[in-house]
C-alpha positions in Angstrom: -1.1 -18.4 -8.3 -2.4 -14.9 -8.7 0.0 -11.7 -8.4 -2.1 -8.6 -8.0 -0.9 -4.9 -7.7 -1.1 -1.4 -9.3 0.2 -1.2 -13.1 3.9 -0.6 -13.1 5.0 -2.4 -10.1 6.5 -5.3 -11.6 4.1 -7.9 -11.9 4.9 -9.0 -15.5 8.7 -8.7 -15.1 8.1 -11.4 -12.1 6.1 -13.7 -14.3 8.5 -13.5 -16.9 11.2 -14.9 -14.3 9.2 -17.5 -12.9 8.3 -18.5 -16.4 11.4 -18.5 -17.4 12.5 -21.1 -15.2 9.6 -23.7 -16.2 10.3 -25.7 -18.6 7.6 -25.9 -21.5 5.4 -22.6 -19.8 3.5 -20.6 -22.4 3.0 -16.7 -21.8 0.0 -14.9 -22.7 0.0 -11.0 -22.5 -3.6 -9.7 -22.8 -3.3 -6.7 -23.5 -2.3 -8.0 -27.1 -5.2 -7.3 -29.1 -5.4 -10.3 -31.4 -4.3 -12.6 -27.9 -7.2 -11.1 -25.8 -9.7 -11.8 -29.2 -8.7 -15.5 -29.0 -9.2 -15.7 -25.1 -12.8 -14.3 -25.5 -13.1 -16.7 -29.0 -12.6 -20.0 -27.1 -11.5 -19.6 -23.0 -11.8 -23.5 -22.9 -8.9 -23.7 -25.4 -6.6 -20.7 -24.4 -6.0 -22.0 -21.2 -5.6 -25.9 -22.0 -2.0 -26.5 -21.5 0.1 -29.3 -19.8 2.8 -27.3 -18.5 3.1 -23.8 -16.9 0.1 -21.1 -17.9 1.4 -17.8 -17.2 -1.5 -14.9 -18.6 -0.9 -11.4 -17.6 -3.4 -8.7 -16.7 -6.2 -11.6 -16.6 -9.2 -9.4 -15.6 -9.1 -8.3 -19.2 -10.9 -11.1 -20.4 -12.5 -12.6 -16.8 -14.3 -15.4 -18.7 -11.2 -17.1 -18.8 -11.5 -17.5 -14.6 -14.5 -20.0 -14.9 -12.5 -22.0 -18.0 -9.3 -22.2 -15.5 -11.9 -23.5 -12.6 -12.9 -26.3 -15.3 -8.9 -27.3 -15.6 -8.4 -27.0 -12.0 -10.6 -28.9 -11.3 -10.2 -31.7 -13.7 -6.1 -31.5 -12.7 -5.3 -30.0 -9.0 -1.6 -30.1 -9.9 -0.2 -27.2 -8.2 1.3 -25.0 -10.5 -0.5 -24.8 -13.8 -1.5 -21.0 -13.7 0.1 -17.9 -13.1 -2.2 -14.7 -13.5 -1.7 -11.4 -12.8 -3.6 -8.5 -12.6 -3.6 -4.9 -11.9 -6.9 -5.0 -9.7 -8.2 -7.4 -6.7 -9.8 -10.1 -8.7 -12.3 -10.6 -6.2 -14.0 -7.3 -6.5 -14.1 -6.7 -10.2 -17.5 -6.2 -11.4 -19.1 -9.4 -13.3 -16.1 -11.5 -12.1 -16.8 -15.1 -12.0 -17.3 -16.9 -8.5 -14.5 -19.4 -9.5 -11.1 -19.7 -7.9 -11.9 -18.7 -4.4 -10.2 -21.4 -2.6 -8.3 -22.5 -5.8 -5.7 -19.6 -5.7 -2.9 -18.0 -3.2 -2.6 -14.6 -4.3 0.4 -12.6 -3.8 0.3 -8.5 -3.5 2.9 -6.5 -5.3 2.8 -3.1 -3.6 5.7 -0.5 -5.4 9.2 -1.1 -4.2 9.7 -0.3 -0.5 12.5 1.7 0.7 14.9 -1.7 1.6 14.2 -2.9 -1.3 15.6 0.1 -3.3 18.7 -0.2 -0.3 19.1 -3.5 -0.3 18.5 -3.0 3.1 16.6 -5.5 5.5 13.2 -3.9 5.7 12.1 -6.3 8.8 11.2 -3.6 11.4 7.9 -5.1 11.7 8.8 -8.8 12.8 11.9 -6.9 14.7 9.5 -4.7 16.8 7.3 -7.4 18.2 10.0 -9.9 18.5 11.9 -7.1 20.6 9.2 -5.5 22.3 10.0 -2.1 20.7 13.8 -2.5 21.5 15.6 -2.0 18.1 18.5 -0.5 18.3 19.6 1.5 15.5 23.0 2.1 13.4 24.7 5.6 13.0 21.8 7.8 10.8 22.7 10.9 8.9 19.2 11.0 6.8 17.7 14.5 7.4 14.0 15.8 6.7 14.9 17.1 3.6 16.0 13.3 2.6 12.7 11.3 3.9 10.7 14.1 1.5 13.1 13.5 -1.6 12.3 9.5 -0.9 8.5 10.3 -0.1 8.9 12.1 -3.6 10.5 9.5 -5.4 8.0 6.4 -4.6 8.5 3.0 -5.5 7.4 2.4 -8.8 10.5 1.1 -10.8 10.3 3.9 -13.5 10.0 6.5 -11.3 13.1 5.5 -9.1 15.3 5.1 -12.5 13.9 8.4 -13.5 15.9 11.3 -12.5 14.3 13.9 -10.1 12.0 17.0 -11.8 11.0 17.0 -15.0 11.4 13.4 -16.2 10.0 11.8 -13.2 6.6 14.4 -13.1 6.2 13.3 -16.4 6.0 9.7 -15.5 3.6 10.4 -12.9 1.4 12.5 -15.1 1.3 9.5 -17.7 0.5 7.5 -15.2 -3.0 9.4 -13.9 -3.9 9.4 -17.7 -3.6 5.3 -18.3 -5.6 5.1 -14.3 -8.3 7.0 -15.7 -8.7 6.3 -19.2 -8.2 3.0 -19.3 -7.6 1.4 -16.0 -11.1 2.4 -14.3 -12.9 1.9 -17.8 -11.2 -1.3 -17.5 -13.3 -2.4 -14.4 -16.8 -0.3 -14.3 -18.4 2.3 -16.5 -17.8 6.0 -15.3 -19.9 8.3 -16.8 -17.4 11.4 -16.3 -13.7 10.7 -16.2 -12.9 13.9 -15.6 -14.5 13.8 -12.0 -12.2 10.8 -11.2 -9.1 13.1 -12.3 -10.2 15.4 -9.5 -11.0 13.0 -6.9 -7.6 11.9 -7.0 -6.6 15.3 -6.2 -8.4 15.9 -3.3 -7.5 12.2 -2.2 -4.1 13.4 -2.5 -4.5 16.0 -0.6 -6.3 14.5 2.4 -3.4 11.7 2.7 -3.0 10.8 6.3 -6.5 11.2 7.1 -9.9 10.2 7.9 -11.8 9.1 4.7 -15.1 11.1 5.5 -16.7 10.3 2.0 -19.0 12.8 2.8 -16.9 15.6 2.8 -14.9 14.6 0.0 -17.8 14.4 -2.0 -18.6 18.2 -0.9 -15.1 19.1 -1.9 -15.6 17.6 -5.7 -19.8 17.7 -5.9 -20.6 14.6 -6.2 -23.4 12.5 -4.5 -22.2 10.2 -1.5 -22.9 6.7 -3.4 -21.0 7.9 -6.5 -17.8 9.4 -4.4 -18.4 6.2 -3.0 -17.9 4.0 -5.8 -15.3 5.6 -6.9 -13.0 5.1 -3.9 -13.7 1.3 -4.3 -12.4 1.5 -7.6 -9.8 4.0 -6.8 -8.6 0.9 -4.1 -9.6 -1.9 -6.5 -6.9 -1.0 -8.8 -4.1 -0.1 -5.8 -4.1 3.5 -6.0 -5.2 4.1 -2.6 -5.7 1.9 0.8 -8.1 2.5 3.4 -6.5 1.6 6.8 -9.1 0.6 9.1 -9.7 1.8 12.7 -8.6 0.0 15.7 -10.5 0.0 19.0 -10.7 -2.4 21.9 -13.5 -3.0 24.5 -11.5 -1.1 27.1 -12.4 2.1 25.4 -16.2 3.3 24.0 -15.2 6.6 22.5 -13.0 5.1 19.4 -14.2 6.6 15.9 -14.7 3.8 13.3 -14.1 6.1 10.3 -11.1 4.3 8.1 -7.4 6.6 7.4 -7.1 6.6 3.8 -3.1 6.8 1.9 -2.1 6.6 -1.3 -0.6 3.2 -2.0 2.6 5.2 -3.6 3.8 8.6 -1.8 5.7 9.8 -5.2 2.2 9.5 -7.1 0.8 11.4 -4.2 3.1 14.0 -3.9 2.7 14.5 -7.8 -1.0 14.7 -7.2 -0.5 17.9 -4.4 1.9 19.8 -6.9 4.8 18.7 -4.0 8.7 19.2 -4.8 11.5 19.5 -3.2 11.8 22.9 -3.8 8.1 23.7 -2.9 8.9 21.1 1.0 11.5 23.7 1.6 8.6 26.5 2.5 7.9 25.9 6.5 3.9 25.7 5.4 4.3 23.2 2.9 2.1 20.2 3.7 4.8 17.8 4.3 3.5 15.9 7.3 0.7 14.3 5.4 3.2 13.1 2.8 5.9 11.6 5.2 2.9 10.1 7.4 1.5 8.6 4.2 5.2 7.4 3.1 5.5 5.5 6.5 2.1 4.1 6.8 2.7 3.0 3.2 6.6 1.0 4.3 5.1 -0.6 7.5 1.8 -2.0 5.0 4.6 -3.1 2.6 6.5 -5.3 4.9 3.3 -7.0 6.2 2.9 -8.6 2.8 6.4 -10.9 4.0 6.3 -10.4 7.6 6.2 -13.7 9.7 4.7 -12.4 12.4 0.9 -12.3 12.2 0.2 -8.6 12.3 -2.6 -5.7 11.0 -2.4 -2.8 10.8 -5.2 0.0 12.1 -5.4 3.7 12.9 -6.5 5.2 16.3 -8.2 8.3 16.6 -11.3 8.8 19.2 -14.0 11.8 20.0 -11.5 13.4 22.2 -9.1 13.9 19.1 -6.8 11.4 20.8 -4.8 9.4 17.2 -2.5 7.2 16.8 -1.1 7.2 13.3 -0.5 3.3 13.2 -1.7 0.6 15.6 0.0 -2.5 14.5 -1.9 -5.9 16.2 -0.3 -9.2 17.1 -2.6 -12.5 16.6 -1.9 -13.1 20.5 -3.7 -9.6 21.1 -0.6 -7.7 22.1 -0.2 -4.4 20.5 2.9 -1.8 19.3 1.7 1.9 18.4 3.5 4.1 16.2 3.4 7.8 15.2 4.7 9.3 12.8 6.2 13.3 13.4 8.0 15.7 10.1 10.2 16.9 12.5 14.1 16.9 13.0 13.0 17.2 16.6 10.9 15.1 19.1 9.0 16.0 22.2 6.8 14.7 25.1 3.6 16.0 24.1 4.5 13.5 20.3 3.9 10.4 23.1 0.0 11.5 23.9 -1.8 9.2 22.2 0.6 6.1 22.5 0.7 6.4 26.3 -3.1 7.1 26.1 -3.3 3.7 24.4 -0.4 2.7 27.1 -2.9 3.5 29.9 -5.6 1.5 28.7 -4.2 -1.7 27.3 -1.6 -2.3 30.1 0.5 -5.3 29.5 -1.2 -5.5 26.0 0.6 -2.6 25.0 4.1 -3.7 24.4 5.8 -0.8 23.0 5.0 2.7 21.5 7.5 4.2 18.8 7.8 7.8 17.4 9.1 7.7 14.1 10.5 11.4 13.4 12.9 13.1 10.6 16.4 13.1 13.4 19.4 11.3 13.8 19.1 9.8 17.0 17.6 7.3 19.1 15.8 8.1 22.2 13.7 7.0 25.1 10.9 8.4 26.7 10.6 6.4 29.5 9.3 2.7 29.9 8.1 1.4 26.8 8.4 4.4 24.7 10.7 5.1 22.2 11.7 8.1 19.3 13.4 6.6 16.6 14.8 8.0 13.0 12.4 7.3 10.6 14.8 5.4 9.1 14.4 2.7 11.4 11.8 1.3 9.1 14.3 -0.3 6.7 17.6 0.2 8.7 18.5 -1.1 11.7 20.6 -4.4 13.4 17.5 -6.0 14.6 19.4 -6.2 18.4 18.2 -5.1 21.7 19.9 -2.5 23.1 
């Protein structure tokens, strides 16, 4: 088994437990110096073991893939190796063709909101299963509380941290280990200091289209090189490009991927955003609380037991839809996501665009906004707290 995710997410405080609990297991932590000299020594002998295997951030010494192929293949015993690894193994750079089809791989993505509630965090599964009738409990969260948890992110150390000064230092830590080490890690980049940046001006352009062009504009850098440097940026979680939806009933969709940051708090460090600074009516809050709950509803596909995706809508008309979430059987549930306590008619446009054209296909369309209250806005069409995402009873109303 193979559990990827960004650094500080919890992958080697899971291992631990799992490892824990199996009798005879042997741990491995490669970022250990003299451990990671001794993989590279003799792979064929660091991974020989008859019980439980567990060796943490593996991509630091890949070689040892192609010596856990040799074992696995001489034992299929389920259960032998646990790896994790704080990029997709699949697209590091000189990885080894070896475990496809020898692995499941589990993504940790930083702690979603239920999580940190212990709350039920199935509004995915609930919304298909309903056909967009949740009904939800009594809410008192206001605007100014979805930006303090936008703010706060999921990453265990930033939620025990407290607000301001502790928590920005965190987040500023963090930035330095992704670029000095982390993307070093995985490729050769000839100026750090232009990664630095780009994760600025990713930060800033959360919540929308990833025109690479432009964003290499913004930071002067060549197309291929802005380029590679998203992949890498996504190869080691710290941002996800949500592909485009669009069906044969329409011509005019755009194919240009939305791109978020994988952890809102990071993001909102990267933009200079505080609560104090969300308070100013200009303040670009909107991208952060769009990018907060595209980043919830991705979480919960990683355990949802309906077969869903997730995709953008936006087309040459400037009709979006912030989230287009795709059953297996075809039928779809839009969601958009609005900063404001209030919600309108107009906030419907592009879901009952998408209404118009899928027909039956379209099964619901939700507005997820900063009130209180649940509304409808006629048949299929729904304005719900944002809250809904990891609160709620799960009945029909």
């Amino acid at each position: 088994m193979v559990v990827n995710g960004a650094r500080q997410v919890g992958k080697s405080t899971l291992a631990e437990l799992i490892a824990a609990r199996s009798p005879g297991a042997r741990e491995f932590y490669l970022d250990d110096q003299a451990v990671r000299a001794a993989a590279e020594a003799d792979p064929s002998a660091f991974v020989r073991h008859d019980g439980l295997l567990m060796i943490d951030e593996i991509q630091r010494v890949p070689e040892l893939l192609l010596a856990i192929k040799r074992e696995v293949d001489r034992d299929a015993r389920p259960g032998r190796f646990l790896l994790t690894g704080s990029a997709r193994l699949l697209g590091l750079r000189d990885l080894p063709d070896a475990l496809p089809g020898r692995t499941e791989t589990i993504e940790l993505w930083p702690l979603s909101q239920g999580e940190i509630d212990s709350a039920a965090d199935g509004f995915v599964d609930a919304v298909f299963m309903l056909d967009g009738h949740v009904r939800m409990p009594p809410c008192s969260l206001t605007k100014r509380d979805y930006v303090a948890r936008a703010l706060r992110g999921g990453y265990p150390e930033a939620v025990r941290r407290d607000p301001g000064r502790r928590r920005a230092r965190f987040f500023d830590s963090y930035v330095t280990d992704l670029v000095t080490r982390d993307v070093q890690q995985i490729s050769d980049i000839e100026r750090p200091a232009e990664m630095r940046r780009l994760l600025s001006v990713v930060a800033a352009r959360m919540g929308t289209l990833a025109v690479a062009q432009s964003m290499a504009n913004d930071i002067a850098l060549p197309r291929r090189t802005l380029s590679r440097y998203l992949d890498l940026l996504e190869l080691i979680f710290v941002i996800r490009r949500i592909p485009a939806w669009s069906s044969n009933l329409t011509t005019r969709a755009i194919s240009t991927p939305k791109l978020i940051v994988t952890d809102s708090g990071l993001g909102g460090r990267l933009i200079g955003m505080s609560e104090e600074r969300a308070k100013d009516p200009v303040a670009p809050v909107g991208r952060l609380l769009e990018n907060f709950a595209i980043g919830e509803v991705a979480r919960q596909l990683t355990w949802a037991e309906e077969p869903v995706q997730l995709f953008h809508y936006r087309d040459r008309d400037q009709v979006e839809v912030d989230m287009v979430l795709e059953h297996g059987a075809g039928t779809v549930i839009g969601i958009e996501v609005k900063a404001a306590e209030t919600v309108r008619g107009e906030d419907f446009r592009g879901l009952r665009h998408l209404a118009n054209r899928l027909g039956d296909r379209f099964r619901a369309g939700i507005v997820l906004y900063a009130g209180e209250q649940q509304l409808s806005f006629g048949d299929r069409l729904t304005a719900l707290p944002m809250a809904a995402l990891w609160m709620f009873d799960g009945a029909a109303p």
